[in-house]
C-alpha positions in Angstrom: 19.0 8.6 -18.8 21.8 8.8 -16.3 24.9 10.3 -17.5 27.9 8.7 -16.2 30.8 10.6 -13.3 33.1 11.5 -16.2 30.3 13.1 -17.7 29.1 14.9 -14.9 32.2 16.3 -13.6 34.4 15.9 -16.9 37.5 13.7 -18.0 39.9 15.8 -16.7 38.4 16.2 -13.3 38.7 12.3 -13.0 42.2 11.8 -14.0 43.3 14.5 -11.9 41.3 12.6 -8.8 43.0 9.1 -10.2 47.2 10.4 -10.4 49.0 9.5 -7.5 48.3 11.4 -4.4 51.2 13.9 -4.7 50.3 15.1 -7.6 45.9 14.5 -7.6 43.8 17.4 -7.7 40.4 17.1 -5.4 36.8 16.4 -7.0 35.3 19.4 -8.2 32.6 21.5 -6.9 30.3 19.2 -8.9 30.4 16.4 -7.1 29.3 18.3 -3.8 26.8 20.6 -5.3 25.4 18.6 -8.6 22.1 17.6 -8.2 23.0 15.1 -11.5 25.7 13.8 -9.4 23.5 13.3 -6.1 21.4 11.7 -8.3 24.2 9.5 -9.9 25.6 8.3 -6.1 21.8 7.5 -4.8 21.4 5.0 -7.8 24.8 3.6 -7.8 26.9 4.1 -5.1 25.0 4.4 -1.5 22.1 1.5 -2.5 25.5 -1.1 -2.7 27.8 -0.3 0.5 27.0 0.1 4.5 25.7 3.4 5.4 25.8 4.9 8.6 22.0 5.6 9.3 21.0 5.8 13.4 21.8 5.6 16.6 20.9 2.4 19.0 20.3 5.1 21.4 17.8 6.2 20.0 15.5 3.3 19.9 16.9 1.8 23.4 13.7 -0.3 24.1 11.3 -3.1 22.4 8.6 -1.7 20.1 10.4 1.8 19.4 11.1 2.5 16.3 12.3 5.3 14.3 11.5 6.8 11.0 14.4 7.5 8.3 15.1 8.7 5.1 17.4 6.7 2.9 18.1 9.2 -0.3 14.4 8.9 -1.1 13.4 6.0 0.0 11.4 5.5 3.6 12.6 2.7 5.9 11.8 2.3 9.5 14.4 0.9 11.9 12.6 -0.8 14.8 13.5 -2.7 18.6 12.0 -6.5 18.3 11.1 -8.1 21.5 14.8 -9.8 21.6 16.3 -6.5 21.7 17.3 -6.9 18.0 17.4 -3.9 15.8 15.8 -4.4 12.1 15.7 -2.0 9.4 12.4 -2.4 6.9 10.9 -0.3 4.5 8.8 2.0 5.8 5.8 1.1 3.8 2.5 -0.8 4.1 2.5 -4.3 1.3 -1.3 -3.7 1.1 -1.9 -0.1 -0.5 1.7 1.7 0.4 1.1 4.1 2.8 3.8 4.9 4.8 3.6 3.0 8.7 4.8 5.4 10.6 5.7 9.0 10.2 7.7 9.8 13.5 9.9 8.2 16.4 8.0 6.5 19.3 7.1 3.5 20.8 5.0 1.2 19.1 4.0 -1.6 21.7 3.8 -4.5 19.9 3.5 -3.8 16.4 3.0 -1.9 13.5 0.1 -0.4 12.4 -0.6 1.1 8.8 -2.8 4.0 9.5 -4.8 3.6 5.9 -6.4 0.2 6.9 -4.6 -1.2 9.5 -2.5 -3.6 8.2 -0.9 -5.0 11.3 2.6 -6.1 11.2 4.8 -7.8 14.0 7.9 -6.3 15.1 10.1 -9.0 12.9 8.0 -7.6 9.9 5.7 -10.4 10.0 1.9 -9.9 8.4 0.1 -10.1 11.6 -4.0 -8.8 10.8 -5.4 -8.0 7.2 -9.2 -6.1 8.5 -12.0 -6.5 6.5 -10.0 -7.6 3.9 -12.6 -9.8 2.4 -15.3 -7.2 3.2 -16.9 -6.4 7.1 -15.4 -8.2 9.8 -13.8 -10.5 7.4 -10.1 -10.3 8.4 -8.5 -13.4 6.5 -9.3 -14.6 3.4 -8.2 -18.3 1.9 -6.3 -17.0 -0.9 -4.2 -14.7 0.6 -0.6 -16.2 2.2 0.7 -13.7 4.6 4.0 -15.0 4.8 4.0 -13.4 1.6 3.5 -9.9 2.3 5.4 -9.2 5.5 7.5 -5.8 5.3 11.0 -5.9 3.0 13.9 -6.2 5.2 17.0 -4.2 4.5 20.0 -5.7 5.9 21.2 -4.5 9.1 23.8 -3.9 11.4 25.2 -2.6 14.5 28.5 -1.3 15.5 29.3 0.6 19.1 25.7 2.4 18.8 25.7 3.1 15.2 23.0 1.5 13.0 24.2 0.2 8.9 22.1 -0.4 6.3 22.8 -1.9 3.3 19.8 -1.4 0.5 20.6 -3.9 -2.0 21.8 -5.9 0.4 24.9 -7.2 -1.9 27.1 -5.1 -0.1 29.9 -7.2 1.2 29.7 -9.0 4.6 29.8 -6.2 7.1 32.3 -7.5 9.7 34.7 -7.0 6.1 33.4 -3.4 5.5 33.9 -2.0 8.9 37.6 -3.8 9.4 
Protein backbone atom coordinates (compact mmCIF):
# COMPACT_ATOMS: atom_id res chain seq x y z
CA UNK A 1 0.00 0.00 0.00
CA UNK A 2 1.29 3.45 -0.77
CA UNK A 3 1.34 5.82 2.12
CA UNK A 4 0.44 9.23 1.20
CA UNK A 5 3.28 12.75 1.27
CA UNK A 6 1.95 13.78 4.65
CA UNK A 7 2.75 10.46 5.76
CA UNK A 8 5.99 10.17 4.40
CA UNK A 9 7.42 13.36 5.33
CA UNK A 10 4.88 14.25 8.19
CA UNK A 11 2.05 17.01 8.67
CA UNK A 12 4.14 19.51 9.86
CA UNK A 13 6.68 19.24 7.10
CA UNK A 14 3.70 20.01 4.67
CA UNK A 15 2.29 23.00 6.31
CA UNK A 16 5.48 24.45 6.71
CA UNK A 17 6.09 23.91 2.61
CA UNK A 18 2.24 25.36 2.14
CA UNK A 19 2.63 29.03 4.46
CA UNK A 20 3.36 31.82 2.41
CA UNK A 21 6.79 32.04 1.08
CA UNK A 22 8.20 34.34 3.76
CA UNK A 23 7.61 32.48 6.32
CA UNK A 24 7.72 28.42 4.44
CA UNK A 25 10.28 26.07 5.55
CA UNK A 26 11.81 23.80 2.59
CA UNK A 27 10.79 19.95 2.07
CA UNK A 28 12.63 17.76 4.26
CA UNK A 29 15.46 15.53 3.71
CA UNK A 30 12.80 12.89 2.94
CA UNK A 31 11.67 13.92 0.03
CA UNK A 32 15.23 13.85 -1.56
CA UNK A 33 16.54 10.76 0.05
CA UNK A 34 13.16 8.48 0.78
CA UNK A 35 13.04 5.67 -1.19
CA UNK A 36 8.92 5.65 -0.04
CA UNK A 37 8.84 9.02 -1.45
CA UNK A 38 10.69 8.16 -4.83
CA UNK A 39 8.43 5.56 -4.95
CA UNK A 40 5.36 7.91 -4.14
CA UNK A 41 6.45 10.56 -7.17
CA UNK A 42 7.06 7.63 -9.82
CA UNK A 43 3.39 6.39 -9.30
CA UNK A 44 1.79 9.77 -9.04
CA UNK A 45 3.54 12.58 -9.98
CA UNK A 46 6.09 12.04 -13.05
CA UNK A 47 3.65 9.26 -15.06
CA UNK A 48 0.97 12.66 -15.24
CA UNK A 49 3.25 15.77 -16.36
CA UNK A 50 6.02 16.37 -19.32
CA UNK A 51 9.33 15.23 -18.42
CA UNK A 52 12.44 16.20 -19.82
CA UNK A 53 13.92 12.87 -21.19
CA UNK A 54 16.61 13.32 -24.32
CA UNK A 55 18.25 15.27 -26.55
CA UNK A 56 17.23 15.53 -30.48
CA UNK A 57 20.89 15.55 -30.89
CA UNK A 58 21.28 12.62 -29.96
CA UNK A 59 19.22 10.78 -32.44
CA UNK A 60 19.86 13.38 -35.39
CA UNK A 61 19.12 10.88 -38.26
CA UNK A 62 16.13 8.34 -39.53
CA UNK A 63 16.32 4.86 -37.89
CA UNK A 64 18.42 5.93 -34.72
CA UNK A 65 17.03 5.41 -31.77
CA UNK A 66 17.90 5.61 -28.21
CA UNK A 67 17.26 3.52 -25.21
CA UNK A 68 15.83 5.28 -21.88
CA UNK A 69 14.74 4.67 -18.58
CA UNK A 70 11.62 6.30 -17.39
CA UNK A 71 11.56 5.57 -13.32
CA UNK A 72 11.38 1.82 -14.14
CA UNK A 73 9.84 1.56 -17.11
CA UNK A 74 11.88 0.99 -20.65
CA UNK A 75 10.86 3.25 -23.61
CA UNK A 76 12.73 3.77 -26.75
CA UNK A 77 12.73 7.15 -28.47
CA UNK A 78 13.34 6.65 -32.18
CA UNK A 79 13.91 9.01 -35.78
CA UNK A 80 10.96 7.90 -38.32
CA UNK A 81 11.68 8.35 -41.89
CA UNK A 82 9.85 11.99 -41.73
CA UNK A 83 12.36 13.09 -39.37
CA UNK A 84 9.69 12.77 -36.56
CA UNK A 85 10.82 11.77 -33.11
CA UNK A 86 8.42 9.07 -31.31
CA UNK A 87 8.72 7.82 -27.88
CA UNK A 88 7.35 3.89 -27.42
CA UNK A 89 7.85 1.46 -24.93
CA UNK A 90 10.73 -0.34 -25.17
CA UNK A 91 9.21 -3.70 -25.29
CA UNK A 92 8.33 -6.48 -27.77
CA UNK A 93 3.91 -7.05 -27.85
CA UNK A 94 4.75 -10.80 -28.59
CA UNK A 95 6.71 -12.22 -25.46
CA UNK A 96 8.20 -8.76 -23.85
CA UNK A 97 11.67 -8.73 -24.35
CA UNK A 98 13.08 -5.58 -24.43
CA UNK A 99 13.93 -4.24 -28.43
CA UNK A 100 16.79 -2.67 -28.03
CA UNK A 101 19.32 -2.38 -25.30
CA UNK A 102 21.66 0.59 -26.49
CA UNK A 103 21.81 3.83 -28.83
CA UNK A 104 22.38 3.19 -32.59
CA UNK A 105 21.02 3.15 -35.85
CA UNK A 106 18.47 0.81 -36.62
CA UNK A 107 17.89 1.16 -40.53
CA UNK A 108 14.59 0.62 -41.08
CA UNK A 109 13.10 -1.00 -38.25
CA UNK A 110 12.98 -2.61 -35.10
CA UNK A 111 13.92 -5.83 -34.36
CA UNK A 112 13.04 -7.94 -31.10
CA UNK A 113 16.01 -10.06 -30.61
CA UNK A 114 13.87 -13.11 -28.95
CA UNK A 115 11.97 -13.87 -32.16
CA UNK A 116 12.19 -11.15 -34.35
CA UNK A 117 9.24 -9.41 -34.15
CA UNK A 118 9.73 -6.70 -36.65
CA UNK A 119 8.34 -3.32 -36.10
CA UNK A 120 8.35 -0.14 -38.41
CA UNK A 121 9.76 2.96 -37.18
CA UNK A 122 6.06 4.47 -36.56
CA UNK A 123 5.63 1.37 -34.24
CA UNK A 124 3.77 -0.49 -36.68
CA UNK A 125 3.74 -4.57 -36.58
CA UNK A 126 5.70 -5.21 -39.59
CA UNK A 127 6.79 -9.40 -39.64
CA UNK A 128 5.48 -12.09 -36.99
CA UNK A 129 8.31 -15.30 -38.06
CA UNK A 130 7.24 -18.60 -37.81
CA UNK A 131 4.51 -17.55 -35.93
CA UNK A 132 2.22 -20.26 -36.99
CA UNK A 133 5.11 -22.75 -36.95
CA UNK A 134 8.33 -22.92 -39.77
CA UNK A 135 8.24 -20.45 -42.36
CA UNK A 136 4.79 -19.53 -41.47
CA UNK A 137 5.03 -15.77 -40.83
CA UNK A 138 1.26 -14.69 -40.72
CA UNK A 139 -1.46 -16.37 -39.49
CA UNK A 140 -5.44 -15.45 -40.18
CA UNK A 141 -6.27 -14.79 -36.75
CA UNK A 142 -3.89 -12.53 -35.76
CA UNK A 143 -4.60 -8.48 -36.66
CA UNK A 144 -1.35 -6.66 -36.45
CA UNK A 145 -2.74 -3.44 -36.33
CA UNK A 146 -3.33 -4.67 -32.98
CA UNK A 147 -0.10 -5.21 -31.58
CA UNK A 148 2.13 -2.41 -32.83
CA UNK A 149 4.37 -0.91 -29.97
CA UNK A 150 2.55 1.59 -27.18
CA UNK A 151 3.15 5.06 -27.98
CA UNK A 152 3.88 7.50 -25.26
CA UNK A 153 3.10 10.97 -26.15
CA UNK A 154 5.79 13.02 -27.35
CA UNK A 155 7.34 16.25 -27.81
CA UNK A 156 10.05 18.45 -28.78
CA UNK A 157 11.16 21.81 -27.63
CA UNK A 158 14.67 23.58 -28.85
CA UNK A 159 16.44 19.98 -28.74
CA UNK A 160 14.90 18.59 -25.77
CA UNK A 161 12.69 15.46 -25.94
CA UNK A 162 9.06 15.32 -23.39
CA UNK A 163 7.36 12.51 -22.60
CA UNK A 164 4.27 12.29 -21.03
CA UNK A 165 3.40 8.46 -19.66
CA UNK A 166 -0.13 8.61 -19.12
CA UNK A 167 -0.50 10.79 -21.70
CA UNK A 168 -3.31 12.95 -19.77
CA UNK A 169 -0.84 15.41 -19.08
CA UNK A 170 -2.13 18.75 -20.32
CA UNK A 171 -1.54 19.90 -23.87
CA UNK A 172 2.17 20.59 -24.00
CA UNK A 173 2.32 23.92 -25.85
CA UNK A 174 0.30 24.83 -22.15
CA UNK A 175 2.91 23.11 -19.94
CA UNK A 176 5.98 24.63 -21.49
CA UNK A 177 4.36 28.42 -21.59
Amino acid sequence: MTRTVEEILGKNAIEAVRRPVEKAGGLPGAAYTSQEFFDLEQEQFFPRTWMGVGFECDIPNPGDAMPIMVGKLPIILVRNKQREIKAFHNVCRHRGHVLISAPGTVKQSLRCPYHSWTYTLEGNLARTPNIGGVGINEIESLDRSKFGLIEVASAQWHDLVFINLSGDAPPFAEFIS
